[in-house]
Wavefront OBJ file of the C-alpha trace (Angstrom):
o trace
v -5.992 19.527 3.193
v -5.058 15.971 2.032
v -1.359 15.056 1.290
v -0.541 13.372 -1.441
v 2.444 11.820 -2.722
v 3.691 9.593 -5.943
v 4.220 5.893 -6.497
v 8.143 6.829 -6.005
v 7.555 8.522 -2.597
v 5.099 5.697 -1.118
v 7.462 3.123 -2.032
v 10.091 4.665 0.102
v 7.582 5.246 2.641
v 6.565 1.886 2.804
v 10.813 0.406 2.200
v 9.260 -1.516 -0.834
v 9.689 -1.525 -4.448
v 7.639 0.787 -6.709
v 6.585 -2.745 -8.129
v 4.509 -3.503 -4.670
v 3.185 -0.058 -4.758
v 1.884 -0.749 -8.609
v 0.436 -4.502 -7.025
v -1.202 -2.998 -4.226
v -2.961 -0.345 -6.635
v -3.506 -3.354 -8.851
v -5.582 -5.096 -6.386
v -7.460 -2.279 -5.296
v -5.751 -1.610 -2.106
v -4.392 1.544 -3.131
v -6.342 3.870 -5.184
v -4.498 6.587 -7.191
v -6.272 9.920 -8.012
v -6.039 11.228 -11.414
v -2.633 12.751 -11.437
v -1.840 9.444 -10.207
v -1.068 10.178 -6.687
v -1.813 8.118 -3.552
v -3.123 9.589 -0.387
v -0.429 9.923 1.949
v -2.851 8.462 4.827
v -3.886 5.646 2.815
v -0.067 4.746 2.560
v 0.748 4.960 6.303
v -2.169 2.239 7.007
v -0.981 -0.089 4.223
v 1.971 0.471 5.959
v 0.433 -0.360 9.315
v -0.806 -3.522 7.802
v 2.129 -4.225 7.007
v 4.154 -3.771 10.295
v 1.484 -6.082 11.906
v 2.165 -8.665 9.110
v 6.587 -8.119 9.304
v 7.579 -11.584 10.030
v 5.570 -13.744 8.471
v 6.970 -13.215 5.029
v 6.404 -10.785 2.017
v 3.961 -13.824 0.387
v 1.755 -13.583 3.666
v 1.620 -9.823 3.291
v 0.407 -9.746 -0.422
v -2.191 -12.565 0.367
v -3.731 -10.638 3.084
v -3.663 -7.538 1.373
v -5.309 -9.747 -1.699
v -8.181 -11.209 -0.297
v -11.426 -10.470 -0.370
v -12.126 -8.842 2.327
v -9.827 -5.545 2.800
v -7.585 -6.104 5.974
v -7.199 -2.116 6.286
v -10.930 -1.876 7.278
l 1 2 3 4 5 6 7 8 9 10 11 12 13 14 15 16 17 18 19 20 21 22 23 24 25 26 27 28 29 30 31 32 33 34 35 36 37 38 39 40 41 42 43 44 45 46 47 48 49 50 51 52 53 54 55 56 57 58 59 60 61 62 63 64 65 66 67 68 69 70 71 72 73
């Protein structure tokens, strides 16, 4: 069974403000179901993403996650 979990949880998850979370589903990277909840796994590879991008700035992070082609493929 898939886990789920809110935009409040996956924030925490991810050590980012609720306002990422609601860019990243913006952009299409994260996809909400209709209560509104993420899929747990889809946050731990955003996440993953993210470790790989730590260190080159938050503006790096939400340009790769931006582009056209999705960097969690």
């Amino acid at each position: 069974m898939k886990e789920y979990i809110d935009m409040e949880e996956a924030a925490v998850r991810l050590s980012v403000s609720e306002g990422f979370i609601e860019q990243m589903v913006a952009k299409g990277r994260l996809t909400p179901d209709e209560k509104n909840r993420l899929a747990a796994d889809q946050v731990a590879e955003l996440g993953r993403l993210m470790e790989r991008l730590r260190g080159q700035g938050i503006a790096a992070m939400i340009n790769a996650v931006g582009d056209d082609q999705n960097p969690m493929d």
